[in-house]
ROPAPA-388858 format. One line per field, with one value per residue (C-alpha): residue in three letters; residue number from 1; x, y, z. Coordinates in Angstrom, 1 decimal, always signed. Each point is the difference from the previous one (the first is absolute). Layout:
nuza <- c(ala ...)
dogu <- c(NUM ...)
c1 <- c(X ...)
c2 <- c(Y ...)
c3 <- c(Z ...)
END
This chain:
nuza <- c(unk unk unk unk unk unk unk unk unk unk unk unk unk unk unk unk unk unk unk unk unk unk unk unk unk unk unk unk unk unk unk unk unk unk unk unk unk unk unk unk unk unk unk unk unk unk unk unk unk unk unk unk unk unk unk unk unk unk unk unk unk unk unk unk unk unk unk unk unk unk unk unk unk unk unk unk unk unk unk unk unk unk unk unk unk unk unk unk unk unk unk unk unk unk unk unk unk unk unk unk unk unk unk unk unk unk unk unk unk unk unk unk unk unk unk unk unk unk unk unk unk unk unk unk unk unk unk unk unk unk unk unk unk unk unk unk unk unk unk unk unk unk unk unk unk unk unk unk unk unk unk unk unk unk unk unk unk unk unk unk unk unk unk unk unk unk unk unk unk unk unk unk unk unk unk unk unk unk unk unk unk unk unk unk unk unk unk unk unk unk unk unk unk unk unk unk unk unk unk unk unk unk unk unk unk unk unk unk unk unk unk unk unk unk unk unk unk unk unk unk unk unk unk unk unk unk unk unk unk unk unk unk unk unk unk unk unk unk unk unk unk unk unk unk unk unk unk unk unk unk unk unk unk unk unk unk unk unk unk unk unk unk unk unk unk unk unk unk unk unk unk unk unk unk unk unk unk unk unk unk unk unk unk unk unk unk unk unk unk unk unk unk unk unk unk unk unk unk unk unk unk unk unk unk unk unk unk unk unk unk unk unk unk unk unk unk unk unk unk unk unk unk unk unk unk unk unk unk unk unk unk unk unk unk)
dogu <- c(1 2 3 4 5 6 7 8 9 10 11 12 13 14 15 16 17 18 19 20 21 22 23 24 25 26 27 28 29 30 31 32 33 34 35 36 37 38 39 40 41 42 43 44 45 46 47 48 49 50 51 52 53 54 55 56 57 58 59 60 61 62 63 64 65 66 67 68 69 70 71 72 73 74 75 76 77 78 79 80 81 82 83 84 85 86 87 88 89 90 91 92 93 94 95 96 97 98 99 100 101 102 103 104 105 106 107 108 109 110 111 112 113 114 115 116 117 118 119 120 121 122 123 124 125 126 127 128 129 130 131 132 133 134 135 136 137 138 139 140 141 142 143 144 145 146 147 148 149 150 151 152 153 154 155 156 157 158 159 160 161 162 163 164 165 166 167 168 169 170 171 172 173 174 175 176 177 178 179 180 181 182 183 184 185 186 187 188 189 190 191 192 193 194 195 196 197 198 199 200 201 202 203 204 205 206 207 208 209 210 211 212 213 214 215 216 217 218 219 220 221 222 223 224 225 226 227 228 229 230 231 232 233 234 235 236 237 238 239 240 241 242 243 244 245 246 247 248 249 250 251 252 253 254 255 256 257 258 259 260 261 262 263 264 265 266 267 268 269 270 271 272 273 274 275 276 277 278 279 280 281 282 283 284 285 286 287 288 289 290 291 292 293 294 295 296 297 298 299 300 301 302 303 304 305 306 307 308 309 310 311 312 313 314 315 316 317 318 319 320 321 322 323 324 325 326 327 328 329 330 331 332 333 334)
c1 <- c(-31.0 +1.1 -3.0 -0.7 -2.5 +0.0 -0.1 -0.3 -1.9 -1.3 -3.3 -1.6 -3.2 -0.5 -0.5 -3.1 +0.0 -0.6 -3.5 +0.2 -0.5 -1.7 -2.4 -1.6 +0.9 -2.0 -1.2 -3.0 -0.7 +0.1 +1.0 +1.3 +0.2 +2.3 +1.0 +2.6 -0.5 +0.7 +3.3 +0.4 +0.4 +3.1 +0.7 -0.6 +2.9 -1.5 +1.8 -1.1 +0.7 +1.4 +0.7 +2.5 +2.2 +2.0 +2.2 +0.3 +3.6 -1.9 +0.7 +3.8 +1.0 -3.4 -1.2 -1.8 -3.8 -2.1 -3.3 -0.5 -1.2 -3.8 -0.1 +0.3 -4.2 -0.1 -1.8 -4.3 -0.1 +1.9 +0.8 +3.7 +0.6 -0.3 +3.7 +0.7 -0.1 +3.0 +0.0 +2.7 +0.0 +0.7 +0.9 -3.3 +0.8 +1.4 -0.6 +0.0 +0.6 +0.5 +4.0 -0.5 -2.9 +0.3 -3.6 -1.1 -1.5 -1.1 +0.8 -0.2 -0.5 -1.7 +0.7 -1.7 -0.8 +0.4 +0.2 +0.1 +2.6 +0.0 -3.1 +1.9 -0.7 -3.2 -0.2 -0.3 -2.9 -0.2 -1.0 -3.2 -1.4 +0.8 -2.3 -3.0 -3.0 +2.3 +3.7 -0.3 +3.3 +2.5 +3.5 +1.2 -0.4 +1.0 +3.0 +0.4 +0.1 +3.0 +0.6 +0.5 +3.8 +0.2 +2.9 -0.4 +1.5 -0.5 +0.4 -0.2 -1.2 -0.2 -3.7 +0.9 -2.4 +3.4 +3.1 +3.0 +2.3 +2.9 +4.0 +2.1 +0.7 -3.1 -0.4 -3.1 +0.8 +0.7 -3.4 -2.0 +1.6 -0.9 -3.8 -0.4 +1.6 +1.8 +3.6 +1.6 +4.3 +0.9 +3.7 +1.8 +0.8 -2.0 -2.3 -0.3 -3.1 -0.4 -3.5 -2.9 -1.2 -4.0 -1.4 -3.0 -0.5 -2.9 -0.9 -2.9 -1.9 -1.0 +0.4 +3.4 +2.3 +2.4 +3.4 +2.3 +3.8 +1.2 +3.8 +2.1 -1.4 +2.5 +0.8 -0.8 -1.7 -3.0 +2.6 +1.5 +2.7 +0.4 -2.8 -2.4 -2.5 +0.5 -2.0 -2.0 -2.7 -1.1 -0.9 -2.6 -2.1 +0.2 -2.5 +2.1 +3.6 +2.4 +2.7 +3.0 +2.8 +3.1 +0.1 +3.7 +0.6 -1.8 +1.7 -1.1 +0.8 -2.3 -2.4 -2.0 +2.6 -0.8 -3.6 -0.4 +2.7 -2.4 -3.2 +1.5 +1.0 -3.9 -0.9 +2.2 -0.7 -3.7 -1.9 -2.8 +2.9 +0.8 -4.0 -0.3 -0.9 +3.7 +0.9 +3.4 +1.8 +3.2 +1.8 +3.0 -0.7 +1.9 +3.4 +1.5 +0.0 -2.6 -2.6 +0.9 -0.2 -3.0 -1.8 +1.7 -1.9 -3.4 +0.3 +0.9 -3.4 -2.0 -2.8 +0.0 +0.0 +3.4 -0.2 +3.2 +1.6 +2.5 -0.3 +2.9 -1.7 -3.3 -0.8 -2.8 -1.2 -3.7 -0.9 +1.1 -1.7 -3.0 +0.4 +0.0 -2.7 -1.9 +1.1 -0.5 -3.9 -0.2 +2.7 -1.3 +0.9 +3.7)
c2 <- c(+5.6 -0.1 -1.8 +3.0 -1.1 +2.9 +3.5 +3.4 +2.6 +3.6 +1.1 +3.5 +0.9 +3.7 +3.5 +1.2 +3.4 +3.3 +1.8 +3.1 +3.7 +1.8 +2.7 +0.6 +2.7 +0.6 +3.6 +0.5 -1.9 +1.8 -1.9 -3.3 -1.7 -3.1 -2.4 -2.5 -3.7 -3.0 -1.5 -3.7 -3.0 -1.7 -2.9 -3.7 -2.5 -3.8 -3.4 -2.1 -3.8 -1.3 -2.9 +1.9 +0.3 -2.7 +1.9 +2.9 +0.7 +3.6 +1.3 -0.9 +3.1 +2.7 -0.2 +3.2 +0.6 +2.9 +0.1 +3.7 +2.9 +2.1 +2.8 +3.4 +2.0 +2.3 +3.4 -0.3 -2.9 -2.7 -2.7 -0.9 -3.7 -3.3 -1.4 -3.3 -3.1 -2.1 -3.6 -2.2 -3.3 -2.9 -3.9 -2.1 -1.3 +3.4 +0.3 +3.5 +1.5 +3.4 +0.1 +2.1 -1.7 -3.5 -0.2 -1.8 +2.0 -2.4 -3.7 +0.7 -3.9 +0.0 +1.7 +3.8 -0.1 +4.0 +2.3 +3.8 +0.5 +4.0 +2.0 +3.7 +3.1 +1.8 +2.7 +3.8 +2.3 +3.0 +3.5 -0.6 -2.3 +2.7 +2.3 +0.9 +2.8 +1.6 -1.1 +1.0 +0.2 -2.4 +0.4 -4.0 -3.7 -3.3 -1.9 -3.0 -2.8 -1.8 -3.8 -3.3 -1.8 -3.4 -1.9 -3.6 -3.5 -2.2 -3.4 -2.7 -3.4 -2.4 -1.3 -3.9 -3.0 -2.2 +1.0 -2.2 +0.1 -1.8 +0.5 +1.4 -2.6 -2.1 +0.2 +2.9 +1.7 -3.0 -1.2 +2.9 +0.2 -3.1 +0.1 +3.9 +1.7 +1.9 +0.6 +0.7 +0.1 -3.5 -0.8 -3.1 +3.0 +1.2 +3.5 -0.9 +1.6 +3.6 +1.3 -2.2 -1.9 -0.1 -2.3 -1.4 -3.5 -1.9 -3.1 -2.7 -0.2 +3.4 +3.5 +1.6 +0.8 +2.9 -1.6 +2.3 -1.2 +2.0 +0.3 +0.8 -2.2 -1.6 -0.2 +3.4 +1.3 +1.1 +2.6 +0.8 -2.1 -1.1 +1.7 -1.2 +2.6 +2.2 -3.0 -1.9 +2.3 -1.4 -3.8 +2.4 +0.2 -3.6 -2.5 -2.9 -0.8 -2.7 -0.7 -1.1 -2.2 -0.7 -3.9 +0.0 +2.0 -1.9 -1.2 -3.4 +0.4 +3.1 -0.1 +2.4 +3.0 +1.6 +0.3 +1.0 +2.5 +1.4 -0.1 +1.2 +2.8 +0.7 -0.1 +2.5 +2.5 -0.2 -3.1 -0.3 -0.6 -3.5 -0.4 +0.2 -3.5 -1.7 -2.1 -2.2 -0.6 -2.3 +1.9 -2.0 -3.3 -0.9 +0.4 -3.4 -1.2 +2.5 -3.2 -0.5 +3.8 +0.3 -3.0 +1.4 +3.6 -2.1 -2.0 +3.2 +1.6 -3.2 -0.2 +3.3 -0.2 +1.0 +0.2 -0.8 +2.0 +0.5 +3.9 -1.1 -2.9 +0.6 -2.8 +0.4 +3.1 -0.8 -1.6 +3.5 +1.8 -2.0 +0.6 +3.9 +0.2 -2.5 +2.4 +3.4 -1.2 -1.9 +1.2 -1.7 -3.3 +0.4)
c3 <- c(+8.9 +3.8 +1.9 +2.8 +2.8 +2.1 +0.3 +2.0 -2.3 +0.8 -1.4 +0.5 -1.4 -2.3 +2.0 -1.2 -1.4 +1.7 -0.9 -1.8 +1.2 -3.3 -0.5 -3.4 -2.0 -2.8 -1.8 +0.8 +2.9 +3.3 +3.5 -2.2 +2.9 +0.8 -2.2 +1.2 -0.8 +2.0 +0.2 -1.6 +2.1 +0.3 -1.8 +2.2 +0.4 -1.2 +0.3 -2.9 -0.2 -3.5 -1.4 -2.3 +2.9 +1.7 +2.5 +1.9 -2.5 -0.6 +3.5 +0.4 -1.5 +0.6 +3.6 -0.2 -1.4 -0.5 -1.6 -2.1 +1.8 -0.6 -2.2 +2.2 -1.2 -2.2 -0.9 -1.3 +2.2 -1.7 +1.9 +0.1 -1.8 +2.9 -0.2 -1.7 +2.3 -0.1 -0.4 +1.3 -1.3 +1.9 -0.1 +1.0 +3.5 +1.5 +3.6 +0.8 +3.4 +1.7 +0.6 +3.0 +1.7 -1.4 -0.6 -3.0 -2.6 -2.5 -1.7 -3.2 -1.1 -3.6 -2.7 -0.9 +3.6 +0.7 +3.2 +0.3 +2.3 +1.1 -1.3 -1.8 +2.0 -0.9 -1.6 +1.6 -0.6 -1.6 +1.0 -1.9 +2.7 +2.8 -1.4 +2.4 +0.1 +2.5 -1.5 -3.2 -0.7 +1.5 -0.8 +1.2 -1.6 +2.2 -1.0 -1.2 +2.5 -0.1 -1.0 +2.1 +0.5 +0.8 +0.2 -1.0 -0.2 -2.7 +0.7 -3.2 +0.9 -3.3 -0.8 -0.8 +1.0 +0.7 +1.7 -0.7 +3.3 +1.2 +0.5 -2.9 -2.0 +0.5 -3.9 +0.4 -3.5 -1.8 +0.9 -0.6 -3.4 -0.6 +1.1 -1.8 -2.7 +3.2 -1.4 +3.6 +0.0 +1.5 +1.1 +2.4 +2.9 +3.0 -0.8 -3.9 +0.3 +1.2 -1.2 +0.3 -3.2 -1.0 -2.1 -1.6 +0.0 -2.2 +1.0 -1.5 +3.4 +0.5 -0.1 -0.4 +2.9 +0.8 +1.5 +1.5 +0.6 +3.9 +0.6 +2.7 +2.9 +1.8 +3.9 +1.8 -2.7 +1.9 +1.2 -3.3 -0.5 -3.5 -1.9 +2.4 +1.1 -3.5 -1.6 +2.9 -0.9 -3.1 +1.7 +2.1 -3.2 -1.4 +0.9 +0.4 +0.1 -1.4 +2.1 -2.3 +1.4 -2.0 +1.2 -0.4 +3.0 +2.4 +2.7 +0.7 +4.1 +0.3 -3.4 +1.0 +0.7 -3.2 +0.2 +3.8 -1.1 -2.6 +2.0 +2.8 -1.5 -1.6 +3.6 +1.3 -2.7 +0.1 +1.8 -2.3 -3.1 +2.0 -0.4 -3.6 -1.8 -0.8 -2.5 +0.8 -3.3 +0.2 -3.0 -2.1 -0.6 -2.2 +1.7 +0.9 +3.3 +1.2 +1.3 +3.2 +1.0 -1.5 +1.8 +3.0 -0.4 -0.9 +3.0 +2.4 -1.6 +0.8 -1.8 -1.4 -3.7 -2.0 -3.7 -1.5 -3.4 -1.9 -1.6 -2.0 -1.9 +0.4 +2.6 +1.8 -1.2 -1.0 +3.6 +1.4 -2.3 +0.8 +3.9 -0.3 -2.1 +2.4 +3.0 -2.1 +0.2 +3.0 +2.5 +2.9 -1.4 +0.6)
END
């Protein structure tokens, strides 16, 4: 299924229906009277949040939404029927904001967290409620009122406790493929990846973890080179980050290019992403004559800590596992 994140949707509420204009007509019975019922209300527009849904795929092909109209009175003073509300489901962690104010609606975070959106038109009245001691007769009914439009933007940001960042290459799918049953598409060429990658990682030190995988940062892509900002939106979510390194393409001259390059770019997009607790991870180890590049980055860092892996082999796995379950409960420690 094609990962969409974002999406322009229209949503109108139901027209209620129009009162009736009636008058009784039965043998028998002189001066009836009115008899026109109430028109139904229109039916209400309501954003649901499900866990049965991923992505906002459901809107790349309908933009437009309208919720069932009210039931137009009828004769002996039936009501017409209320319209049927319609429920649009959405992902949990869909931000949802007026397109034409840019005003944010709602954050709809957990899942069956609901919303009524527009409220349906209400219903008109019927002649019957006209009738006076001096009006005994009235020949109108009220329409129906008619329903709201609102024009939205749905913006997907991924719920994950861990964001995995870092330059293509670094070796972010084959880790969290490694540390989850995550099955992400991994390949030796920039932009492997081009959806992010969740998954669930169980660990023997606590409670389980969601790690997401993010693609596309590289240089500039706080202004959309690369895939940058189409996927710098899901590290707003995560609680912590693990900065992945591929060690091999340190430059021992200037070892810390690569990771100002990545925070620099955080910073730029959103200043409180370069905030976020960071874990440094020196990725492939176990590449030959990687050391002195790697005690070169280590010594540039000073005496902040580096945990050193190898996704490939395994190498180093269990202390980094250990860390972001340490940080997940105590972030301050970092």
């Amino acid at each position: 299924m094609k990962f969409i994140d974002e999406a322009i949707i229209t949503v109108q509420s139901g027209d209620g229906g129009r009162g009736c204009v009636s008058f009784r007509r039965e043998k028998h019975v002189p001066r009836g009277g009115p008899d026109g019922g109430d028109g139904g209300k229109g039916g209400d527009v309501i954003l649901l949040a499900t866990s049965r849904k991923r992505t906002l795929y459901q809107f790349r092909f309908k933009r437009n939404f309208k919720a069932e109209n009210g039931s137009h009175g009828q004769g002996k003073e039936k009501t017409g029927k209320n319209g049927q509300d319609l429920i649009i489901q959405l992902p949990p962690g869909t931000v949802v904001t007026d397109a034409d104010t840019g005003e944010v609606i709602k954050d709809l975070v957990k899942p069956d967290e609901s919303l009524v959106l527009v409220n349906g038109g209400r219903g008109g009245q019927g002649n019957t409620r006209f009738k006076t001691s001096t009006h005994r007769t009235p020949r109108f009914a009220q329409p129906g009122e008619p329903g709201e439009t609102k024009t939205l933007k749905l913006e997907l940001k991924l719920l994950a406790d861990v964001g995995i960042i870092g330059l293509p290459n670094a070796g972010k799918s084959t880790l969290i493929s490694v540390l989850s049953s995550a099955r992400p598409k991994i390949g030796e060429y920039p932009f492997t990846t081009l959806t992010p990658n969740l998954g669930v990682v169980q660990t023997d030190w606590g409670e389980p973890f969601v790690l997401a995988d993010i693609p596309g940062l590289i240089e500039g892509a706080h202004k959309g080179t690369g895939l940058g900002t189409k996927f710098l939106r899901h590290i707003e979510r995560t609680s912590i980050l693990v900065h992945l390194i591929d060690v091999s393409a340190i430059d021992p001259n200037n070892p810390l290019h690569l990771y100002n390059t990545i925070n620099e770019e955080l910073f730029l997009y959103n200043q409180k992403l370069s905030e976020k607790p960071q874990i440094v991870v020196l990725n492939k180890l176990d590449l030959p004559g990687i050391q002195t590049a790697a005690e070169e980055f280590q010594f540039a860092l000073k005496s902040r800590e580096v945990i050193f892996i190898s996704a490939l082999t395994g190498k180093g796995l269990e202390k980094l596992i250990q860390k972001i379950v340490q940080l997940l409960d105590k972030p301050d420690e970092l």
